[in-house]
C-alpha positions as CSV (number, residue, x, y, z in Angstrom):
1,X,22.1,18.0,1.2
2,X,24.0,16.0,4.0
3,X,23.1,12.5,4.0
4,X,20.7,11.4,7.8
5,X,21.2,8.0,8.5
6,X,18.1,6.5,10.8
7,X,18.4,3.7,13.3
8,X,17.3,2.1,16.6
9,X,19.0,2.6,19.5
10,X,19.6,-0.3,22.2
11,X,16.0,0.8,23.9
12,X,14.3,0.6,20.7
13,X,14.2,4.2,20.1
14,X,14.1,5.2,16.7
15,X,17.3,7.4,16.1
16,X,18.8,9.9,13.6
17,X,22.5,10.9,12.8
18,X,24.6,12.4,10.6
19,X,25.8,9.8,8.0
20,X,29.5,11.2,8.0
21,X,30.3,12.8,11.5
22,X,29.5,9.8,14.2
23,X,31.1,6.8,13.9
24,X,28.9,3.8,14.0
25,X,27.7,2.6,17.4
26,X,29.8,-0.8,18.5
27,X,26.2,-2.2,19.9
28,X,24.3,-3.9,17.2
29,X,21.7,-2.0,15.5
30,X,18.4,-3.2,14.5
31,X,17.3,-2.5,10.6
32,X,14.6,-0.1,10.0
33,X,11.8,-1.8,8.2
34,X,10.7,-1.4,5.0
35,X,8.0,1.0,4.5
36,X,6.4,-1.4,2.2
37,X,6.5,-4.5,4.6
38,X,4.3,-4.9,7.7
39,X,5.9,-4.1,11.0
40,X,6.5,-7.3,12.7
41,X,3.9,-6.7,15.2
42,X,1.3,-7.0,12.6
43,X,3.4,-9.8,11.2
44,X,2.7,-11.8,14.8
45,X,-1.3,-10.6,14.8
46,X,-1.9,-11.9,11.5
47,X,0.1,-15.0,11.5
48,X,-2.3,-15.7,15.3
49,X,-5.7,-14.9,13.8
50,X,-4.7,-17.2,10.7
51,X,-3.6,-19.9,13.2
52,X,-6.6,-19.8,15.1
53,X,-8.8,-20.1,12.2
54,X,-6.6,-22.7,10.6
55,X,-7.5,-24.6,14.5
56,X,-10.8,-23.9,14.6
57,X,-11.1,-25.1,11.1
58,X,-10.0,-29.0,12.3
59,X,-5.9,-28.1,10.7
60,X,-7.1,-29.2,6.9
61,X,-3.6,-29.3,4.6
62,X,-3.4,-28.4,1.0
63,X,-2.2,-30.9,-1.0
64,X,1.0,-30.5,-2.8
65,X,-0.2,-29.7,-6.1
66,X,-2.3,-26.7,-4.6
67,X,0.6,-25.8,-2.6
68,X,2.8,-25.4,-5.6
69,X,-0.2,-23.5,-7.5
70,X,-0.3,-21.4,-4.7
71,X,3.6,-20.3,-4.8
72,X,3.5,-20.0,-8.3
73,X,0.6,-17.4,-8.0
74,X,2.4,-15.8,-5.1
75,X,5.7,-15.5,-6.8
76,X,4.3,-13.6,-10.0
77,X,2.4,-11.1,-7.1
78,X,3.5,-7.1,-6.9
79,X,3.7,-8.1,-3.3
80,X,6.0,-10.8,-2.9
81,X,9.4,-10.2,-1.8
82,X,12.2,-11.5,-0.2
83,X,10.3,-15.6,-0.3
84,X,7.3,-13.6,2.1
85,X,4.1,-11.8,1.9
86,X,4.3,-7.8,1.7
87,X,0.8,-7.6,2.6
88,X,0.0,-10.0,5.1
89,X,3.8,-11.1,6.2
90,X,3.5,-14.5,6.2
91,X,6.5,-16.3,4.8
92,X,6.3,-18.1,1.3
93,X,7.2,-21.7,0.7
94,X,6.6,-24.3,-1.2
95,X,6.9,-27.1,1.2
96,X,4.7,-28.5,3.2
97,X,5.4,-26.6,6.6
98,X,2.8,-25.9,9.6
99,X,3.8,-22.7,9.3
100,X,2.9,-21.9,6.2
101,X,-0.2,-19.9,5.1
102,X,0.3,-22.1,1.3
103,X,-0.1,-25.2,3.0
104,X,-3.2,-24.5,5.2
105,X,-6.0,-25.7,3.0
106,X,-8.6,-23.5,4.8
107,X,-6.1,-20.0,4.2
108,X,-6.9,-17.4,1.3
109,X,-4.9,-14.9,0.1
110,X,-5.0,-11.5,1.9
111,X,-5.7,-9.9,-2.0
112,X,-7.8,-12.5,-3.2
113,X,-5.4,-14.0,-5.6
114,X,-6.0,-17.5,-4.3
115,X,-9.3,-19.0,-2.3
116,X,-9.5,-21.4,0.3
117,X,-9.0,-25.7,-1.3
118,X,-12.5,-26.8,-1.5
119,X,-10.7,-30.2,-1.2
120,X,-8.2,-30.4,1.3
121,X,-5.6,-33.3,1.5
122,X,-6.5,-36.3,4.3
């Protein structure tokens, strides 16, 4: 079985090609995503609808200690890789970061794992 390698072209097109008979393009090629990860389209729709509910909800932070609690629940999930999400996409991080899901007090996790801080830090 010859090997198929798939990429995307310069218009975004995605692309298939021998793995042995073309030589690699000398434009950069974008990485296929992960089947397992969400397309970062979905990444950019979630990571809006959480903000605007994180704005609507007056911004309330986590304090640290939930933050940490947080991480440490997200790090021993089947769907954390690479220091993100693969369900929602958001990034994973223990520090205290605008944009990070952990530190938004009114945020729950997309698989229930974690609720919303009933108290939020001032």
């Amino acid at each position: 079985m010859a090997c198929i390698e798939k990429y995307y072209d310069e218009q975004g097109g995605l692309q298939e090609r021998p793995c042995d008979d073309q030589p690699i393009p000398a434009s950069p090629v974008m990485p296929i995503a992960r089947e397992d990860a969400p397309s970062f389209l979905t990444k950019v729709k979630n990571f809006a609808v959480a903000s605007a509910k994180h704005v609507a909800a007056g911004m309330p932070m986590a304090s640290d200690e939930e933050i940490l609690r947080r991480h440490d629940i997200c790090q021993g999930c089947e769907f954390f890789k690479d220091n993100s999400c693969q369900k929602c996409g958001c990034p994973v991080s223990r520090t205290k970061k605008y944009i990070s899901k952990l530190s938004w007090a009114d945020q729950e996790c997309p698989v229930g794992k974690w609720g919303k801080e009933t108290q939020p830090a001032s």
